[in-house]
N, C-alpha and C positions, 0 to 999 in steps of 0.2 A: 210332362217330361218325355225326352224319345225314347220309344218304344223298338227296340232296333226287330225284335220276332215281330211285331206288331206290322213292320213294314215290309218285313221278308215276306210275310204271308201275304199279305197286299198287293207285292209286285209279282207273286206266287201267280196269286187270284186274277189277276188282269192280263199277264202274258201266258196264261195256259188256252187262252181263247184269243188270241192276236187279229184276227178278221174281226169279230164284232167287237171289242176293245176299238179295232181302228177306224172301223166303221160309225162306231158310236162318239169318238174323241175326233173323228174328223164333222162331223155337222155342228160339234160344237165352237171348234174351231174354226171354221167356216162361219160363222153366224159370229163371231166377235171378231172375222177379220171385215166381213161384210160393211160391220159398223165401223170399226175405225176409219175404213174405205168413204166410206160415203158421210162420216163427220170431216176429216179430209178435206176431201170433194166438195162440200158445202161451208167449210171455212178458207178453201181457194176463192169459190165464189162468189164470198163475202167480202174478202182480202180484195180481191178485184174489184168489184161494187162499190165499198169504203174507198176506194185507191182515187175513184173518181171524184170524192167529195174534198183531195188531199189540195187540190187545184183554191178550192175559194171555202171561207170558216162554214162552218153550219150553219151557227147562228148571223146569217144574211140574207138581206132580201135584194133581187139587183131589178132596177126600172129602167125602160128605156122603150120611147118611144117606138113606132111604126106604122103600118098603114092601114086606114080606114076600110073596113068593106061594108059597111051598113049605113046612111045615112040618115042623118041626127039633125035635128034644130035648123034645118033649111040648108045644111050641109050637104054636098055630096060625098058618094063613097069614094076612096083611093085618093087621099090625102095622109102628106103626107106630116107625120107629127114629131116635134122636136121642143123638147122637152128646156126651159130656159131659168134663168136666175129666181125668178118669181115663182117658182114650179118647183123647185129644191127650197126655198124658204119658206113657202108654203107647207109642203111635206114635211120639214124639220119641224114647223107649229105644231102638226097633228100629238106627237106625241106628248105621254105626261111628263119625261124628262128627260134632259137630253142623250139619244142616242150616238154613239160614234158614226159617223158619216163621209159620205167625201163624194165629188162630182168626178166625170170621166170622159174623156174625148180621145175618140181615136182614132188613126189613119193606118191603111194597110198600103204595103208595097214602095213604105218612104224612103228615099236613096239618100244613103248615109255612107261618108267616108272616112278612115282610119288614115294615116299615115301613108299608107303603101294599097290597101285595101279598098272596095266598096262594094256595095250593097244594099238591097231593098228590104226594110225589117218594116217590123210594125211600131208606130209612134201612139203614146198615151202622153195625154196630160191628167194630172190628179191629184188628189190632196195630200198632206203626209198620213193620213190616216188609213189610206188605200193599204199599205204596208199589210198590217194584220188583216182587214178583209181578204185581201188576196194571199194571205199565208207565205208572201215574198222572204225568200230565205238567203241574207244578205252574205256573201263572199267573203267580202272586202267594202271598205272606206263607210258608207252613212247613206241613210232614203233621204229623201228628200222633207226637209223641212219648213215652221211656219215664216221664219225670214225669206226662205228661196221664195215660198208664195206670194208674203208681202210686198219683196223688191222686183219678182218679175222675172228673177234669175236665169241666166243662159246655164245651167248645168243639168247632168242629164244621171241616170243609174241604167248602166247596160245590162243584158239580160247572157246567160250564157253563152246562145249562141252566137250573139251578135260579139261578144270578146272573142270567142275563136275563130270566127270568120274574120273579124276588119283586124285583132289585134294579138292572133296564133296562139291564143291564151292566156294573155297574159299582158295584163297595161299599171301602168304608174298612173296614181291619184290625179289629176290634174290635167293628163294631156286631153287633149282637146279632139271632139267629133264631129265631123261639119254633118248637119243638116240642114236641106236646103239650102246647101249652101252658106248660110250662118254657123259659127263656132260654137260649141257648149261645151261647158268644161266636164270632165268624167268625175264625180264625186265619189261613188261606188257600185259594185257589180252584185249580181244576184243570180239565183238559182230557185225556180219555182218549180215544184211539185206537179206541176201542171202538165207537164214537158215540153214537145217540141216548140209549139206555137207561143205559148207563154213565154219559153228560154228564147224567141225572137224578139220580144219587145226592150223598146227604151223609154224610160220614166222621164218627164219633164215636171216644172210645177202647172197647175192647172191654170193659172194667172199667163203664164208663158206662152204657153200654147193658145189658148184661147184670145191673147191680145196679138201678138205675133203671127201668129198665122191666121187669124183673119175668119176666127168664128162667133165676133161677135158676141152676143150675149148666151149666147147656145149654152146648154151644158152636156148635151147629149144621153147620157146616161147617168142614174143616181143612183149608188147604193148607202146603204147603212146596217148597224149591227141591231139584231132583238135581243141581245146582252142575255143574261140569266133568264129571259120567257120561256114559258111553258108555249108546247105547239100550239094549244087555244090561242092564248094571248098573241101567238106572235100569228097566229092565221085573222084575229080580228086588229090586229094594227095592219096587216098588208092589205085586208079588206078597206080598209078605213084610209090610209091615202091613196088607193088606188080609184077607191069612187070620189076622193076627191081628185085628184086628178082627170077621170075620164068627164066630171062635171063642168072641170074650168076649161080643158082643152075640147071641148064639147064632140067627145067619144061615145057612143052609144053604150048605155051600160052592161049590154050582150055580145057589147064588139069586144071579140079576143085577140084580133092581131091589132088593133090599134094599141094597148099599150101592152107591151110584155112586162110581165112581172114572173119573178123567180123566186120563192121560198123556197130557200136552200134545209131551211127547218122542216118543212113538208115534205120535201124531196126525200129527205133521210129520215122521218118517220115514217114515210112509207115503207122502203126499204127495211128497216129493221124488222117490221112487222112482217113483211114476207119471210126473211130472215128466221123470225120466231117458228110462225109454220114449217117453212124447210126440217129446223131441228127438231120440233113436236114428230114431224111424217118420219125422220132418218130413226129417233126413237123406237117409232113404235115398229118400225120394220124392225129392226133390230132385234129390241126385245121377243118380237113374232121369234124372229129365228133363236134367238137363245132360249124361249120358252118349248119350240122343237125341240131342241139340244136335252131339254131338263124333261123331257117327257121320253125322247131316248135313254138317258140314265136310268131313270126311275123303271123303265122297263127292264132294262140290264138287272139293276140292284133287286126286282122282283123275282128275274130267271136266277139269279145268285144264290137267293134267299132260297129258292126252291132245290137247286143242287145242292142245296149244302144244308138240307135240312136233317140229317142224320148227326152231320157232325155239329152242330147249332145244338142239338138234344146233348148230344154227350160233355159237350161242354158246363151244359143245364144241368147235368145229372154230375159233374166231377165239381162243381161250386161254380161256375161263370155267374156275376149279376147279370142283370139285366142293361144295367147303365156300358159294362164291357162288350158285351155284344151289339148294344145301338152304335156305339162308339166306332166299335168296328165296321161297319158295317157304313156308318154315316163318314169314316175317316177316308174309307176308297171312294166314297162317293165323290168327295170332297176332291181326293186327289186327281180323277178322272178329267173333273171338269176342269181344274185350276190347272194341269198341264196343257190340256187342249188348248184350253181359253190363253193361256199364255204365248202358246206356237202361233194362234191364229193375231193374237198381238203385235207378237214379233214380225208376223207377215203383210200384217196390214204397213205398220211402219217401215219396216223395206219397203216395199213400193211406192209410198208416197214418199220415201226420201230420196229413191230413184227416178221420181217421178217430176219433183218439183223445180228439178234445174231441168227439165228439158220442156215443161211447159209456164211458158209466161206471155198469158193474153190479156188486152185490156182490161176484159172483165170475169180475168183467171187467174188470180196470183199466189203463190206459196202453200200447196197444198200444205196442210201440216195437223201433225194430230196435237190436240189439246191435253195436257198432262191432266186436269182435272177431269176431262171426258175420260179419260181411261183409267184412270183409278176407279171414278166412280163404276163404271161397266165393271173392272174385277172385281174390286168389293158384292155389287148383283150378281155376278157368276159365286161368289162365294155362297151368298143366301140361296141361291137357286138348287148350288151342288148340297147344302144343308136338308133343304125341303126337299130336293129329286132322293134322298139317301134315306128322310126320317120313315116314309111311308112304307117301305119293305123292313126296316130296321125292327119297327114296333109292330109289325108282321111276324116278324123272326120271333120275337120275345113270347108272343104270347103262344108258340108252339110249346106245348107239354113234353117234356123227356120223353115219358113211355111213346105216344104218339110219335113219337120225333124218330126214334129207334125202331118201328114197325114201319116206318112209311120206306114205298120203293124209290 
């Protein structure tokens, strides 16, 4: 129940000493703006780091030939390897069932016309499965599907920038894109997470390109998905067609640029686990400073205990418990911190919320504090101001009247 004399006294007892009150509510405050600042700062940095996984799924692996520096099997080195039909059906045998997949060929700087417009974007050909590997975030109209693949189809799926560049923004289903010279009709447009470079490409089917423009049996690049694997599982399937691979294209199996291979599953376990550390180290600083803060009170609530041990006895000697006197005694403690801790709160989140529209880097995005991060920290500011209060409180208690009343 509120205590209205209970809190007079309180606010009595804390603003009759205003330097050490502010001096002691400011480190505590400071030590819980400390931490929301640098939980923050290390979920910007996260934000950032995740941002670059938004481009292609996690769970993917992406292959794609390159060149030898070690030679192998009477081979020389700097050769160069190109990865073909037999070599994606190959790699789809390895697994125990079937993964999602799709092959990929690509040209940079291909001159493509709009109506009024032209320009040099980048050309893919690929399967319709590509779509979710690439996390392609359609617009408008349809990706490309397994009919366009089977018949060979002249249609294409423009990528953002390539609609604002040849067509101001803005095109109808159907009109038509010359590449190469050749027509392909516009199916649908797309927006990928990826940004700049991504929002430059145009989707063909892979059947299209590959017979059309004159690559043969190439496929250039494979990827496919590790579905529901765990990082083991999906690091001993990329081990496992990857040596099959450097076997049959006869790669040395030490040679690292001959074939590239990308676990996007490794990539971002890594990451998390630094991730992990980051939050453990901002922790324990943290707590370091808020366990200052509760060693500042507790010293406070000791010199308290000691001015006020006359009037602590008289209380003792007119009926006060014991329980009313800890209470007391643990209730300013309590308040001390819990306003501190709240100003320094309040402080940390202003600055990161003034902070995050004016900084956005690659691998810096959206400072912001975590509602569960900061509950949790008041709730420990709570137990902390609990524990900084009990130990001068049942100090207090055990002062005798008589003793209490003689002492200077």
């Amino acid at each position: 129940m509120f205590d209205r004399d209970a809190w007079l006294e309180i606010a009595h007892t804390v603003l009759s000493n205003p330097l050490r009150t502010g001096l002691t509510g400011l480190s505590i405050a400071l030590g819980m703006f400390i931490l929301v600042v640098m939980q923050g700062l290390g979920f910007g940095l996260q934000n950032g780091v995740t941002a670059q996984f938004d481009d292609d799924a996690i769970n993917s692996v992406w292959i794609r030939g390159g060149r030898t520096t070690l030679p192998y099997r009477g081979r020389q080195p700097n050769r160069r390897i190109a990865l073909d039909a037999d070599d994606y059906a190959g790699a789809q045998a390895l697994t125990n069932e079937p993964l999602p997949s799709s092959r990929r060929l690509q040209m940079w700087g291909v001159n493509m016309a709009g109506p009024r417009e032209e320009g040099e974007f980048m050309l893919r050909g690929v399967d319709p499965i590509y779509q979710e590997l690439e996390k392609t975030q359609l617009t408008s109209g349809r990706f490309l599907s397994e009919r366009d693949l089977t018949d060979e189809r002249k249609v294409a799926v423009i990528g953002a920038n390539v609609l604002r560049e040849l067509f101001g923004g803005r095109v109808d289903l159907g009109t038509e894109l010359s590449i190469f010279g050749s027509n392909y009709r516009i199916i649908g447009t797309f927006e990928d997470p990826g940004g700049r470079w991504e929002n430059n490409a145009v989707y063909i089917p892979f059947t299209t390109m590959q017979r059309r423009l004159g690559w043969g049996d190439e496929v250039g690049q494979i990827v496919f998905s590790t579905g529901d694997q765990s990082l083991d599982e999906s690091r001993d399937l990329t081990a496992t067609v990857s040596g099959f691979l450097k076997d049959r294209l006869a790669i040395h199996p030490e040679d690292e640029s001959g074939l590239n291979v990308s676990n996007n599953n490794e990539a971002y376990g890594r990451y998390a686990s630094i991730f992990d550390g980051i939050r453990v180290f901002i922790w324990a600083i943290g707590l370091m400073t808020l366990l200052a803060g509760a060693v500042s009170v507790a010293n406070i609530m000791a010199i308290v205990v000691k001015e006020r041990t006359k009037e602590i006895g008289v209380r003792k000697a007119l009926g006060a418990t014991n329980a009313s006197i800890i209470g007391l005694i643990v209730q300013e403690a309590l308040s001390l911190m819990l306003l501190s801790g709240l100003a320094g709160l309040a402080g940390g989140v202003w600055l990161l919320e003034w902070a995050a529209p004016q900084v956005d880097h690659e691998y810096f995005k959206a400072p912001q504090v975590n509602l569960a991060v900061s509950l949790m920290a008041l709730g420990l500011l709570l137990v902390v101001g609990v524990l900084s209060g009990m130990g001068p409180a049942l100090r207090a208690v055990r002062i005798r009247p008589v003793e209490a009343l003689r002492a200077e």
